[in-house]
C-alpha positions as CSV (number, residue, x, y, z in Angstrom):
1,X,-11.8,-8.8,21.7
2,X,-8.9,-6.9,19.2
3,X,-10.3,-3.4,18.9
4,X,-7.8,-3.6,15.5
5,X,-9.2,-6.7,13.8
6,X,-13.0,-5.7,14.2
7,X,-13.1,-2.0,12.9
8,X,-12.1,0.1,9.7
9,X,-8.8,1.9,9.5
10,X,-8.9,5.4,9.8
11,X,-6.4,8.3,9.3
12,X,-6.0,8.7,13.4
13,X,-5.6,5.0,14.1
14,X,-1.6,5.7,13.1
15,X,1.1,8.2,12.2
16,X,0.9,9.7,9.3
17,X,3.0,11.8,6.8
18,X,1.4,14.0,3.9
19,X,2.1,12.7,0.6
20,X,5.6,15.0,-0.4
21,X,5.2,17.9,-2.9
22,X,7.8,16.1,-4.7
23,X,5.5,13.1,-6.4
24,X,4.2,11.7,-9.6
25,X,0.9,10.1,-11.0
26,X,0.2,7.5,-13.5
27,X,-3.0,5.7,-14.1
28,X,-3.7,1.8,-13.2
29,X,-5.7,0.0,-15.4
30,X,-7.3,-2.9,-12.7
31,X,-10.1,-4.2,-11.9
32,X,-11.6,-5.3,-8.4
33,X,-14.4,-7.4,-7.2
34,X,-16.6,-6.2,-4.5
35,X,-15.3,-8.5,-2.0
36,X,-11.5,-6.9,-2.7
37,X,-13.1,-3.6,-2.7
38,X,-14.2,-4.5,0.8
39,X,-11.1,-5.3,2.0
40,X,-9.4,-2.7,0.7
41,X,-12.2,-0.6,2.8
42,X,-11.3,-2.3,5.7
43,X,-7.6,-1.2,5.9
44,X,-4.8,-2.2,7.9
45,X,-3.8,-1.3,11.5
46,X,-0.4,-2.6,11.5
47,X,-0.1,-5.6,14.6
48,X,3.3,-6.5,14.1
49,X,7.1,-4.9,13.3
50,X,6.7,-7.4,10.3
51,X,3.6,-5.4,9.2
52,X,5.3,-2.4,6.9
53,X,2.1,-0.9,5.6
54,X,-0.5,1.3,7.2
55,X,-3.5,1.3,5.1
56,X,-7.0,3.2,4.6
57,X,-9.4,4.7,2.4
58,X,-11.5,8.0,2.6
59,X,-14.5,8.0,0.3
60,X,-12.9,6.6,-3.6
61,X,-9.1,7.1,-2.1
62,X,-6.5,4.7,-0.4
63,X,-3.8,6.4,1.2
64,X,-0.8,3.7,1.9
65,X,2.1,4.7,4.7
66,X,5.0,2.7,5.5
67,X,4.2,1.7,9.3
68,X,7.0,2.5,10.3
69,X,8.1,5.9,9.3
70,X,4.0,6.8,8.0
71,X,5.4,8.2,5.1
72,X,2.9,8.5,2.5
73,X,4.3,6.4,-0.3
74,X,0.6,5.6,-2.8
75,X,-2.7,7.2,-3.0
76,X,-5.2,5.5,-4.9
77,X,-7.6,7.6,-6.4
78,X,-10.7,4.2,-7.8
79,X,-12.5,5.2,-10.2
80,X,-15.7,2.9,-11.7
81,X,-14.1,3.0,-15.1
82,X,-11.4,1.0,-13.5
83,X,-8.6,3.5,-14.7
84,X,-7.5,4.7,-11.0
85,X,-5.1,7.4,-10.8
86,X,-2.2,6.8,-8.5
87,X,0.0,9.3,-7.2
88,X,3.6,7.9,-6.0
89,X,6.1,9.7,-3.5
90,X,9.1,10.9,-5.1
91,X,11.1,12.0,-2.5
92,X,14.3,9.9,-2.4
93,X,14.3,10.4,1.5
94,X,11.1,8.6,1.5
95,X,11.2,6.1,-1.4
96,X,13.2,4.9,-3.6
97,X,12.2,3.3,-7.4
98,X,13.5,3.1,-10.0
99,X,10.3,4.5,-12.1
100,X,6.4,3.6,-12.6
101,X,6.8,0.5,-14.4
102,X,8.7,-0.6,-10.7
103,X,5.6,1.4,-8.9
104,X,3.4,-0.4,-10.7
105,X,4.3,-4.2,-9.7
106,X,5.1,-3.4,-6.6
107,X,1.5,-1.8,-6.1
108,X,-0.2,-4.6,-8.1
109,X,1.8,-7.4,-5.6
110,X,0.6,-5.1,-2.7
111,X,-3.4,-5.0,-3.8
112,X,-3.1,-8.9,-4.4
113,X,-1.9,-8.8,-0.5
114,X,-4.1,-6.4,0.7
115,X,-7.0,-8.3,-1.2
116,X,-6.5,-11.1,0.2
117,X,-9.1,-12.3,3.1
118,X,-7.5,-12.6,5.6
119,X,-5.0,-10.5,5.0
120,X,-1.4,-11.9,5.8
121,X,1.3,-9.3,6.3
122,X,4.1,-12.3,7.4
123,X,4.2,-13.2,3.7
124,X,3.8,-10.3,2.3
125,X,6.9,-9.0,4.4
126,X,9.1,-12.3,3.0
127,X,8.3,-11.6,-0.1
128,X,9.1,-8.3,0.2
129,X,12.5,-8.9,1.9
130,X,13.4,-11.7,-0.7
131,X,12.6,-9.0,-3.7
132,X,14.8,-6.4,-2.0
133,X,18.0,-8.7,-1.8
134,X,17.4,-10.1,-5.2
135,X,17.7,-6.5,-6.7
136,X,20.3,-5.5,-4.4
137,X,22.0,-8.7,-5.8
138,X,22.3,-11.1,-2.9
139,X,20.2,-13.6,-4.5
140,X,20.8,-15.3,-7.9
């Protein structure tokens, strides 16, 4: 049996950096059903080098680290008004954007990942890739 695809995430399950001094918030209006909530509880233990995001929650809060650095790059701070305060990484040696209306896409596109049951990181990671050469301009 896969210790990782039975249990919750926890911090300790994988390395983790401390959300930088150097960050911002802004507020995501969003709703979730109890059955996304539930995955989102569940988090992500990275299986593959494919699998860029190390997820898990602590009471109300999602912490999200890239897998492979464990950078912490959102927090998500639910609240039951559905008006969850997110606080991004703004250290340019740990993310780059371009601003929140960029964080919040990319976040919503992640939670519609994340959300989904069972999770599939392989697409999500295509995606991902296809969305970096597009803006990078490799892709008409």
């Amino acid at each position: 049996m896969d210790d990782h695809k039975t249990r919750i995430a926890r911090r300790e399950d994988w390395k983790t950096v401390p959300m930088p001094e150097k960050h911002e918030t802004f507020i995501l209006n969003r709703a979730f059903s109890g059955e996304e909530m539930d995955a989102l509880r569940c988090g992500n233990i990275p299986q593959a080098m494919e699998d860029k995001w190390f997820w898990y929650m602590e009471g109300p809060t999602l912490w999200a680290h890239r897998s492979w650095t464990g950078y912490c790059i959102f927090r998500i701070d639910f609240k039951e008004d559905h008006e969850h305060l997110v606080t991004v990484n703004r250290d340019p040696e740990q993310y780059a954007s371009s601003g929140i209306e960029e964080d919040i896409a990319s976040l919503n596109k992640l939670l519609d990942w994340w959300t989904e049951t069972p999770y599939d990181h392989y697409h999500e990671w295509l995606s991902e890739t296809y969305d970096a050469l597009e803006k990078a301009g490799k892709i008409e």
